[in-house]
PATIGU-663354 format. One line per field, with one value per residue (C-alpha): residue in one letter; y, z, x. Coordinates in steps of 0.1 Angstrom, whole numbers, plus 2048, in hexadecimal, padded with zeros to 3 digits. Each point is the difference from the previous one (the first is absolute). Example, Ala and Ser with C-alpha at 12.3 -4.5 7.8 and 13.67 -1.06 7.14 Angstrom:
% PATIGU-663354
code <- a  s;
py <- 7D3  822;
pz <- 84E  7F9;
px <- 87B  80E;
% end
This chain:
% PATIGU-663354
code <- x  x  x  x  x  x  x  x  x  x  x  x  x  x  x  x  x  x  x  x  x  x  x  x  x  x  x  x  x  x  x  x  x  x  x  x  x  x  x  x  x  x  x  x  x  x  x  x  x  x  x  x  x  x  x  x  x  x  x  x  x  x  x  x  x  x  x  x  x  x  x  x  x  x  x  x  x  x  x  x  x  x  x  x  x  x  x  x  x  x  x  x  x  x  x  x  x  x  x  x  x  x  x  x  x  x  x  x  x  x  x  x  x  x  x  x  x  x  x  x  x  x  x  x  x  x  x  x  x  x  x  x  x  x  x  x  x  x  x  x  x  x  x  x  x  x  x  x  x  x  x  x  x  x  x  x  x  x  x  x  x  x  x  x  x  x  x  x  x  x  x  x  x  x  x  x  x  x  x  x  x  x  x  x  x  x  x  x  x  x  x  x  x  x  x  x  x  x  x  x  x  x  x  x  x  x  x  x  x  x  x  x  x  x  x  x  x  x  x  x  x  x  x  x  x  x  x  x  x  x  x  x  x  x  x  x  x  x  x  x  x  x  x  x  x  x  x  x  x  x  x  x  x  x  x  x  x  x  x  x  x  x  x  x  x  x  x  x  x  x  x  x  x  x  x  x  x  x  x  x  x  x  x  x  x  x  x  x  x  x  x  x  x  x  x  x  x  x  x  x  x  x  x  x  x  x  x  x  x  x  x  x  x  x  x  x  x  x  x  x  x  x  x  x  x  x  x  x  x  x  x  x  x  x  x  x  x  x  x  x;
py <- 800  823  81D  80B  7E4  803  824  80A  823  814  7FF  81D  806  7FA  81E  815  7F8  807  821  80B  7F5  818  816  7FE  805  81B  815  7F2  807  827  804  801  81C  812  801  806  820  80A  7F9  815  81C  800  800  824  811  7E6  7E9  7E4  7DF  7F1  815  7F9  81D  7F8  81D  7EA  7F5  822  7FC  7F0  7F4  7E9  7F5  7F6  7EA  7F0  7FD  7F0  7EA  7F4  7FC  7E9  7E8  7FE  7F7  7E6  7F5  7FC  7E9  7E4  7F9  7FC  7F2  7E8  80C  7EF  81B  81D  802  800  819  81B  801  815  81F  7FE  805  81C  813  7FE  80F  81B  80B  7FE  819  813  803  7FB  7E5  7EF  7DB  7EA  7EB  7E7  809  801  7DE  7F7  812  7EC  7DE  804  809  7DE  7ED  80D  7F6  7DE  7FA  812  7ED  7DF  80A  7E3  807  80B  7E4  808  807  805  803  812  7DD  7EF  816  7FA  7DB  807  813  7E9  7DF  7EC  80F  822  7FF  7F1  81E  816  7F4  7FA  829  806  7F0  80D  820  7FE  7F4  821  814  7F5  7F4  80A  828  809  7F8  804  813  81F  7EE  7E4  80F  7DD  7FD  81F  7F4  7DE  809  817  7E1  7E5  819  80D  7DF  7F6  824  7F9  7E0  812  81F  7E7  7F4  821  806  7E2  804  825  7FA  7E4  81C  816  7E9  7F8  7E6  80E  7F0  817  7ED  7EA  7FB  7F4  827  811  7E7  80A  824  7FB  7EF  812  824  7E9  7F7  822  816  7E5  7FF  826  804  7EA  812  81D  7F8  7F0  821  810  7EC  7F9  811  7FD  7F3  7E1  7FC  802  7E7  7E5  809  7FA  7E2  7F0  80B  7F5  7E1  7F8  80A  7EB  7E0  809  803  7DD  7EE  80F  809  7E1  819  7E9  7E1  7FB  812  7E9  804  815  820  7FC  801  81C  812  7FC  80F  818  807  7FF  81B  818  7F9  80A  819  813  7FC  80B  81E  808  7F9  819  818  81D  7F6  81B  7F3  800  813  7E2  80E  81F  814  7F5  811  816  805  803  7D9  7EF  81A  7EB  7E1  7FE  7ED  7DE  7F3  7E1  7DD  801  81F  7FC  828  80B  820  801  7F6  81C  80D  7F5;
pz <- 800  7F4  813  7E7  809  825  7FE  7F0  806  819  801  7F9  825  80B  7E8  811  81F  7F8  7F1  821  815  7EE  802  823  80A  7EA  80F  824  7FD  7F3  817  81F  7ED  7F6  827  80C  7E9  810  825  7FA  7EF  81C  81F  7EF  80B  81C  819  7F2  802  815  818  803  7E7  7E3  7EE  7DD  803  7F0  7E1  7E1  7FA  81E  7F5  7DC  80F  813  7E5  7E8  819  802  7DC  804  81B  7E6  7EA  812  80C  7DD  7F9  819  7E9  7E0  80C  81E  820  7F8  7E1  80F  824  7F7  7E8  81D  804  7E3  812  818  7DF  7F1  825  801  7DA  805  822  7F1  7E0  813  825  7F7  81A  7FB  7EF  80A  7E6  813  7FC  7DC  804  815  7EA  7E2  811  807  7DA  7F7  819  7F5  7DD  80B  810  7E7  7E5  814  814  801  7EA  812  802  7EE  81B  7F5  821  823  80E  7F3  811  823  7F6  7FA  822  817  7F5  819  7F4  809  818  816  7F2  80F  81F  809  7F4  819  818  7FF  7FA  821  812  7F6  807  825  808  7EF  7F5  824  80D  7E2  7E8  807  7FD  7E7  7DA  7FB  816  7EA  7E0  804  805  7E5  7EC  806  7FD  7E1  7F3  807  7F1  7E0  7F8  80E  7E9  7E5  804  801  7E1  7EB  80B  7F5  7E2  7F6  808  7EC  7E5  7FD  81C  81C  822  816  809  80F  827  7F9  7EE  821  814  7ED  803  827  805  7E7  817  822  7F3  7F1  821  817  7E9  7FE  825  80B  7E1  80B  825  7EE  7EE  821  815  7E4  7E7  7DD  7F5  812  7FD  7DC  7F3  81B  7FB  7DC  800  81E  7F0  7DC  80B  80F  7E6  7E7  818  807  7D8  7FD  816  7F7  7D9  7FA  7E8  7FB  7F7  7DC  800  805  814  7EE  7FE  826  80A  7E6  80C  826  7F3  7F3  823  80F  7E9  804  824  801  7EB  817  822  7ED  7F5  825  810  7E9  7FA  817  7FB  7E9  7EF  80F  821  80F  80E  7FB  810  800  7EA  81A  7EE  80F  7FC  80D  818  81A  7FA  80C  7EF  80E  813  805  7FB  823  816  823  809  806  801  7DB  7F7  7EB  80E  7EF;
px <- 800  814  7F7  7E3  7EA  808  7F4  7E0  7FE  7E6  7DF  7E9  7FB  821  809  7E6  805  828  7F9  7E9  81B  818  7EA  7FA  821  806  7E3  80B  824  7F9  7E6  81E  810  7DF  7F6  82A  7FB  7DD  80C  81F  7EA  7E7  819  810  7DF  7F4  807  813  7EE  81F  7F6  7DF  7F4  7E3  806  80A  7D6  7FC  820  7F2  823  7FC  7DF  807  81B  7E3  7E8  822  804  7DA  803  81C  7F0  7E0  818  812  7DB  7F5  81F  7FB  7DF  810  821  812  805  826  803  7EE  811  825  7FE  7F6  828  7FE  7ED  81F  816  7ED  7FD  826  809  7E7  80D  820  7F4  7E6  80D  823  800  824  7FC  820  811  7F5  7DB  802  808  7E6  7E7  80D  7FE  7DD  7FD  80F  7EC  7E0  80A  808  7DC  7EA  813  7F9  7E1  7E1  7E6  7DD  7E4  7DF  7EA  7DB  7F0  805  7F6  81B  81C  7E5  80A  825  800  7EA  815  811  825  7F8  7E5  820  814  7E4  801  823  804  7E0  814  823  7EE  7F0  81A  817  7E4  7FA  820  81D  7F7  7F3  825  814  7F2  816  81B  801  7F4  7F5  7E0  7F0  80E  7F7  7D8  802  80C  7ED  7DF  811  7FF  7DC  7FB  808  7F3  7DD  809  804  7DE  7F1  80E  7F8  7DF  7FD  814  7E5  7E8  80A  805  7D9  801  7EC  814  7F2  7E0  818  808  822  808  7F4  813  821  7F7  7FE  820  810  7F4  809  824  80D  7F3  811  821  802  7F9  820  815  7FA  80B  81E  80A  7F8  816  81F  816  7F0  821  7F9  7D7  7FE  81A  7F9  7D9  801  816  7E7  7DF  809  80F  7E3  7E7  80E  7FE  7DE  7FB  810  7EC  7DD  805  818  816  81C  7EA  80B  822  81D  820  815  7E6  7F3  828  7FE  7E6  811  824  7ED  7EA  824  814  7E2  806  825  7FC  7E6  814  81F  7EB  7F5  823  80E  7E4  814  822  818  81F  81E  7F1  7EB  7DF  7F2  7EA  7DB  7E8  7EC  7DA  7E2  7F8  820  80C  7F6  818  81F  81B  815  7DD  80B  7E4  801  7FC  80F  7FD  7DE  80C  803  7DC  7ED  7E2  7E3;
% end
């Protein structure tokens, strides 16, 4: 078998769902700079939102970099419909990429040799897995993803997520939550993951809708919609006591490597994307997972570094003012926690 028969191209939704992923992280990547620009604009005539000031509520800058970046999530909503969660999810490395090159351009934020290189392995690991990505099941009813998601398989999933969930939650954050980045990521996670495979529903369904194939007279489209509303405000409660708590520097790569290592497990086991695909493109597909994810935690490590002179001094905006650098994965000074 040459190479040609091995790979038959993408679908017609995988290329959708590709093109609103780019899309997504195009719109989500700008959208930091748009609203950087707005909160520096604002805090010239007002309190700066670092210190507690809500002066950029009244800068359109600010709020076009909002209404980008809601864009961009519809965008990356739309995509889990047409394509699989193992194509969609690794590909928001790329906002990370963009966010950097226009801060670099626009806010003449410094971007280390190193960071080049980052942003370029994430280029070639996206490649690798769009190139070798599953192809998405025809799916012509929102009962047959209930059926994907209420098999045996995932129904354990569920409930071992529930459970390590809750155990975090009562046990673990209470005592070390300020302390160990881990106990907020991990929530954030495992939710994310259940999050996405409910988002996916949801979007089939109203995809099917749209597409003359009323779904919505079905239970199992408002049962997606509930978990899907139950999952994002839990996972962005816990992120946002993560980013509270910890250096972005440190969230965001470990976040991203957690949440979409988990997603495409959960995609695995409940979509069955690499039934059909031999070997050599699921070890593809995982090089590929695995460059994207070197290349974003050489991007972080790097982000604030200036040839030659090691660190430099932090970017002080409106936004990030309130993060210190060198916060370690484990905090052992209280005296150093933010105040919320």
């Amino acid at each position: 078998m040459t190479w040609k028969d091995a790979y038959s191209g993408m679908s017609t939704d995988n290329i959708k769902g590709l093109i609103l992923a780019l899309s997504s992280s195009l719109f989500i990547g700008s959208s930091f700079i748009i609203k950087k620009k707005g909160l520096k604009k604002a805090g010239v005539s007002g309190i700066r939102a670092g210190s507690g000031g809500y002066s950029y509520l009244s800068e359109p800058l600010w709020w076009v970099g909002m209404i980008t970046m809601v864009v961009g999530e519809v965008a990356n909503f739309a995509a889990y419909a047409f394509a699989p969660a193992i194509l969609v999810t690794p590909l928001g490395a790329l906002s990370i990429i963009i966010s950097a090159v226009l801060a670099h351009i626009i806010l003449r934020e410094k971007l280390h040799i190193f960071g080049v290189l980052g942003c370029a392995l994430c280029v070639v690991g996206s490649i690798t897995i769009v190139l070798h990505a599953p192809q998405e099941r025809a799916i012509e009813s929102v009962t047959e993803v209930w059926d994907l998601a209420t098999e045996p398989a995932f129904l354990l999933y569920g409930v071992l997520v529930l459970v390590a969930v809750s155990i975090l939650v009562i046990h673990y954050i209470p005592l070390y939550g300020h302390t160990h980045v881990m106990c907020y990521i991990g929530v954030c996670s495992l939710v994310g993951s259940l999050s996405v495979m409910s988002v996916k529903g949801l979007g089939i369904a109203l995809k099917l809708t749209f597409s003359g194939t009323n779904q919505l007279v079905y239970p199992q489209t408002w049962a997606f919609t509930f978990f899907v509303i139950l999952c994002v405000i839990t996972q962005m409660n816990y992120l946002n006591k993560a980013l509270d708590t910890f250096n972005t520097a440190v969230v965001s790569p470990i976040y991203y490597v957690m949440f979409t290592s988990l997603t495409i497990l959960a995609s695995v086991i409940m979509f069955k994307d690499w039934d059909g695909q031999d070997p050599t493109q699921i070890i593809t597909e995982l090089c590929g997972f695995v460059t994207i994810l070197s290349g974003t935690f050489l991007l972080h490590k790097t982000k604030d570094m200036v040839d030659g002179l090691g660190r430099s001094p932090k970017h002080m905006d409106e936004e990030d003012d309130m993060y210190q650098e060198g916060i370690p994965l484990r905090r052992h000074d209280s005296s150093n926690m933010r105040s919320p």
